[in-house]
N, C-alpha and C positions, 0 to 999 in steps of 0.2 A: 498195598501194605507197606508202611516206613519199617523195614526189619532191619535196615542198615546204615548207618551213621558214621559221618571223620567231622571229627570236633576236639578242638584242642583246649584242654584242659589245663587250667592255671592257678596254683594256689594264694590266697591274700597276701597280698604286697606288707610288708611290716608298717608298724607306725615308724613314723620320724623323729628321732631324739629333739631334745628342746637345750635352747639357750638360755637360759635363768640365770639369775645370782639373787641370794638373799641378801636379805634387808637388816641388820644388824645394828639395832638402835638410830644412833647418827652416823656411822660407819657407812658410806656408799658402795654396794657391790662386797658385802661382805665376805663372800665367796659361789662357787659355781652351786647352783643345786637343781639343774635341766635334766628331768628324769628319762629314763631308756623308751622305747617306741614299743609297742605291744608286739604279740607274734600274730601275723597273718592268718589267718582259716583256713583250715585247709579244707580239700575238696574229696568227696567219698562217695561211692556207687553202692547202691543199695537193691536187689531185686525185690519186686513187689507182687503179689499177685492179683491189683488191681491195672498195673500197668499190659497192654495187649502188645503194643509198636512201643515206635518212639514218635509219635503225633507228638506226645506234647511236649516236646522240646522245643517244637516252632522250629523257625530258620535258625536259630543260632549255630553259628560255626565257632565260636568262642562261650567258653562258661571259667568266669573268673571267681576265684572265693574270693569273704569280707575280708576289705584288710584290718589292720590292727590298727588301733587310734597313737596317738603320738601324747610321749612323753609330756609331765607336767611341769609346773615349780615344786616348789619344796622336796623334791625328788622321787614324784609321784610318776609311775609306772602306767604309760598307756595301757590301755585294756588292749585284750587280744581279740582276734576276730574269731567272731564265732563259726564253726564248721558248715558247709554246706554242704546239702546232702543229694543226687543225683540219683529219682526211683526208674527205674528199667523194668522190663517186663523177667519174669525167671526164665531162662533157659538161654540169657546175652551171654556172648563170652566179650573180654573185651583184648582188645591187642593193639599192637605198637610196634613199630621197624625198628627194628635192632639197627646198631652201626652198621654192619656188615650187610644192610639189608634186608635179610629174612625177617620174617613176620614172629612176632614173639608171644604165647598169649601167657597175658596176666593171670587171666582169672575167668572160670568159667562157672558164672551165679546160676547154679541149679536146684540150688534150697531156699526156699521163700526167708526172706533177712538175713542173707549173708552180704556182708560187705567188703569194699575196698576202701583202702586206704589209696585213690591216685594220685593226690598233686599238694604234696606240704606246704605249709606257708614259709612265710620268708621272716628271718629272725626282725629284731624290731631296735631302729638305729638306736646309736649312745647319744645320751646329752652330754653336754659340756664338764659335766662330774668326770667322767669317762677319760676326756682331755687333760684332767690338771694333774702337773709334776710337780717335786718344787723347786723349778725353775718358771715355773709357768702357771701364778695360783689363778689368773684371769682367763681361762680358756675361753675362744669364742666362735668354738669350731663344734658340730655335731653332725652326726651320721642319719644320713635318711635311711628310711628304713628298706631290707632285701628284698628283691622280689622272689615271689612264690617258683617253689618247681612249675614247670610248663611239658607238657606233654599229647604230643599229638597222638590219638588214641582212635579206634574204629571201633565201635558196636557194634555188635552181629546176632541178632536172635535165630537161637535154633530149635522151633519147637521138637517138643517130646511125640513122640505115640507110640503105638505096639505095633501097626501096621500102615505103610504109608502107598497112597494106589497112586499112578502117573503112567500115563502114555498119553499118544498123540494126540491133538486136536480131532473134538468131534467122536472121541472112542465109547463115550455115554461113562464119565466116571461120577460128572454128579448125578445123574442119573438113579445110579448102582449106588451112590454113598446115601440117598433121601431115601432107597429103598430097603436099603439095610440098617438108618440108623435114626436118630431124633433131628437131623440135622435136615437143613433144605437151604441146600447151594441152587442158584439158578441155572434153570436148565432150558437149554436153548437150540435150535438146528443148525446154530451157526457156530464154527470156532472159536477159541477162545474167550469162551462162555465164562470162566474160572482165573481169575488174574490174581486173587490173593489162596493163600493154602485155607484148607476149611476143614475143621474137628468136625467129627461124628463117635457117636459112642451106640456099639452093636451089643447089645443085652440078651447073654448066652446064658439066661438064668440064673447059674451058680456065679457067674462073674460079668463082669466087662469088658470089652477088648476097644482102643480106644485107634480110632481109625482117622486118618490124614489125607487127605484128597489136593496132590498137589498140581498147579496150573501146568497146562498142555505143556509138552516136551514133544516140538516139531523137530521133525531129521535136519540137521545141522544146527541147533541148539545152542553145541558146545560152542559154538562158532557165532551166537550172537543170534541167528536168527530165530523169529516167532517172539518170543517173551523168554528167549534167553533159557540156559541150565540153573541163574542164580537160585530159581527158587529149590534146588536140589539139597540146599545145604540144612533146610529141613528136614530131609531123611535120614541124616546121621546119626539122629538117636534113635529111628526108629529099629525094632528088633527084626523085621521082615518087610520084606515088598512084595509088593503086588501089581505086578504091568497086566495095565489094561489094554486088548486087542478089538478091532472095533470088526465084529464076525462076518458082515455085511460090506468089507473095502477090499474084497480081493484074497491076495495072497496074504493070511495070517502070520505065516512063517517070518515071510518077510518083516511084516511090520512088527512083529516081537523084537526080531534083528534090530529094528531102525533105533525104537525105546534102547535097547540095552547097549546099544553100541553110546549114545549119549551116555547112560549112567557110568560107562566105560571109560568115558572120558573124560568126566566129571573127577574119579576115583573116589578119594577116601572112604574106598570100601564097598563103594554100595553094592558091588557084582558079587560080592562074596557071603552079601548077607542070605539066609533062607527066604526062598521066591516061591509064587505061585502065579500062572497066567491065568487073566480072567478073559475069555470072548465074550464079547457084549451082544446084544440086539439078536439073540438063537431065535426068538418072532417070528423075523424079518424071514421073506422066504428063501433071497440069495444069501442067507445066515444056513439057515436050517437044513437046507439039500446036502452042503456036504460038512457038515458042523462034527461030524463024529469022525470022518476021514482030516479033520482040520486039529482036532483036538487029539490025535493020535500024532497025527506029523508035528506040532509042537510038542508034546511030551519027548518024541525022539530028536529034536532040534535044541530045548531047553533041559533035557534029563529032570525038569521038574513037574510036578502034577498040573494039570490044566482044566479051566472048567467051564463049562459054556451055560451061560445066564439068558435072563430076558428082564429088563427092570421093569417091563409096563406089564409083563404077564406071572411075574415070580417064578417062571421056570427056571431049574438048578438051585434057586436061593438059598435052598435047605441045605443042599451039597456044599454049597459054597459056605456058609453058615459054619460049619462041620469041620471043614478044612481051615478055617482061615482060623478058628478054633485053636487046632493042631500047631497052626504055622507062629503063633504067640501065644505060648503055655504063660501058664499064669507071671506076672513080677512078681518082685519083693516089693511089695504098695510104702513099709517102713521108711517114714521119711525122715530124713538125716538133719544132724543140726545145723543150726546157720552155721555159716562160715565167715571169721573175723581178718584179712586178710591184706598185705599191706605191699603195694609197688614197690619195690627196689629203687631204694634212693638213689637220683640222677647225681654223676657225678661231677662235685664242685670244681669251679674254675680254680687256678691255680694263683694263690696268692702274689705270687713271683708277677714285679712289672716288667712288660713288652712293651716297651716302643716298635711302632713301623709308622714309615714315612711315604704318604699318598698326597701325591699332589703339593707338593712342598709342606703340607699340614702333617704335624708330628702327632699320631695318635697313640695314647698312652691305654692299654691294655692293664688295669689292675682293680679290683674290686671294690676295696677298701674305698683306695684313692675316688672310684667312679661314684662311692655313697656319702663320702664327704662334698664333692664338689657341689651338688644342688644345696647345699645346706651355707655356703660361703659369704659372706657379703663382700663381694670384690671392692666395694669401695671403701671399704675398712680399710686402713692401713695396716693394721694391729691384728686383724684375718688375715691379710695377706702374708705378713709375714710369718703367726700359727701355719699357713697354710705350705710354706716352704716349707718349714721345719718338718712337719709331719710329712712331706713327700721326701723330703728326706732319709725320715726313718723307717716309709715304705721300700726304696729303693730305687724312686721312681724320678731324682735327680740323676742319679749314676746313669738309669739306663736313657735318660734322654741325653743326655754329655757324650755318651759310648755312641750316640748317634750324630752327633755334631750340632746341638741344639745352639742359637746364637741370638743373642738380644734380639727384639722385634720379629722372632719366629712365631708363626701361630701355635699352639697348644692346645690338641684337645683332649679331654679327660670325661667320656662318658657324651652327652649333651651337652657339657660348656666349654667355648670356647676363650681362651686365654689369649694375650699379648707375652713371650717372655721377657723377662725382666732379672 
């Protein structure tokens, strides 16, 4: 089952301002009229409930929104990019590393059409309009356009139920979940029979109780082996659990212990939720001899009720039926509205220029300055010198001089690199 995903998320690059000048009878270059760059797409998570995994995402490790188209003549406004929209399964939460580390979660989609807002676009550069003073009615400088917030972000689906059953390999859980419900996991004499979690719905008449069969939890789990704990992080919605003991391997006691010391380790919670122990295969005859001295020692080991079953003969099933009842009283079925929800804006680089000096190449740290330079024509005379000026009035001669910057130094500003002069 694809239930977990790190994929970094990017919102549309803005369009790129334009260089124009109208046309003004016989008047050449009448004046600038290079319209602004569109705004980028942004990028939004939506839960669905035709979505199961995340299959179809495919490989991708990057998902970029549309960017926004670029400025016109006459001082026509590129269009913006249209939003792209990211369907998940309901019950993803999604999250992101804080500075500091820790794990932060955004948002956790557990109403069919709630969404996020995760990754803004990037404003959308100025054309030439933008540049003129009047000192300067010919500008021939524009801004490409921002790029989008970026955001590396993990998907997590957690399904829901009222009752989620797990223990060891081999304990007969799908077994007990095909006998109890509409459902038919495959069932096999060999371990690890069960690799993805599997719904069943147990029909107690007046209601439903909606049952979670999750992949074997071998002793040392937490620790990676067998098929690992991950798939535990399905139980944390569930209201109860249910460790299965397989009645026929010995010491019961024990392997109750083995299950719950994993879910122990696991934490968030699962020890604390209401439990019931199910013995599997009561049949069997090395089940049956001492099945009732077994199911008393685990009620005084787990302080919980314990039941002993047979999935191939239905003995206990009524019992069990009964309790498991008990152990997930009815929910609130009321399902809540979507939720319309929006990532906290990343925060902006600092307008202020940084110079620092690598390799005798002088790199110039400033924003502005890095979305004018691909838009430049260096062999322009008439750009190059717009093109002083304006680094001028970023601040971003001061701070290469405060560095010792000197004719024939190299210069870099984003991707291009310069000669100074």
């Amino acid at each position: 089952m694809d239930d977990r995903r790190e994929v970094t998320i990017t919102g549309g690059s803005g369009g790129n301002g334009r260089i124009s000048f109208s046309d003004q009878g016989l008047r050449f270059k009448g004046g600038p009229d290079g319209g602004v760059g569109g705004r980028g797409g942004a990028v939004l998570v939506t839960a669905s409930s035709s979505r199961r995994d995340f299959y179809h995402l495919g490989r991708a490790a990057e998902i970029e929104g549309r960017a926004g188209g670029n400025g016109g003549a006459n001082g026509r406004t590129g269009r913006d990019g249209s939003p792209l929209t990211i369907e998940v399964p309901v019950g993803t939460v999604v999250m992101e590393e804080a500075e500091d580390g820790e794990t932060v979660v955004l948002v956790d989609l557990v109403e069919p059409g709630s969404v996020l807002l995760l990754a803004r676009g990037g404003v959308g550069g100025k054309g030439n309009t933008g540049f003129a003073t009047s000192t300067n009615q010919t500008p021939v400088l524009a801004e490409a356009g921002a790029a989008g917030e970026s955001r590396a972000v993990v998907f997590e689906l957690r399904l829901g139920s009222d009752i989620a059953l797990f223990g060891a390999p081999n304990a007969g859980k799908s077994a007990l979940l095909a006998a109890l419900t509409n459902a038919r996991p495959q069932v096999a004499d060999y371990p690890f029979t069960t690799v993805d979690p599997v719904h069943g719905v147990l029909d107690l008449g007046d209601r439903d109780v909606l049952l979670l069969e999750l992949p074997a939890l071998a002793e040392g789990a937490s620790a990676g082996y067998g098929l690992g704990s991950r798939h535990l992080r399905h139980a944390e919605r569930a209201l109860a659990l249910a460790y299965v003991v397989d009645g026929a391997a010995g010491n019961v006691v024990e392997a109750y212990r083995a299950v719950r010391r994993e879910a122990a380790a696991y934490g968030k919670g699962l020890t604390g939720k209401p439990a019931l122990v199910i013995v599997t295969k009561a049949d069997l005859p090395e089940a049956a001899a001492g099945l009732e001295e077994a199911l008393r020692s685990l009620r005084r080991a787990s302080r919980v009720h314990a039941v002993g079953v047979s999935a191939a003969t239905g003995v206990g099933l009524e019992e069990l039926r009964r309790e498991l009842s008990s152990l997930a009283p009815p929910r609130e079925r009321r399902r809540g509205r979507p939720e319309h929800t929006e990532a906290p804006p990343l925060r902006a680089r600092a307008n202020r220029a940084v110079v620092t000096v690598r390799g005798g190449v002088f790199e110039v740290s400033s924003p502005r300055a890095e979305r004018i330079m691909p838009m430049v024509d260096v062999k322009n005379w008439r750009a190059r010198l717009q093109l002083h000026a304006e680094l001028g009035r970023l601040g971003v001669l001061d701070a290469l001089e405060k560095q010792g910057v000197r004719t024939g130094d190299t210069v870099r500003i984003g991707g291009a690199e310069l000669l100074w002069e």
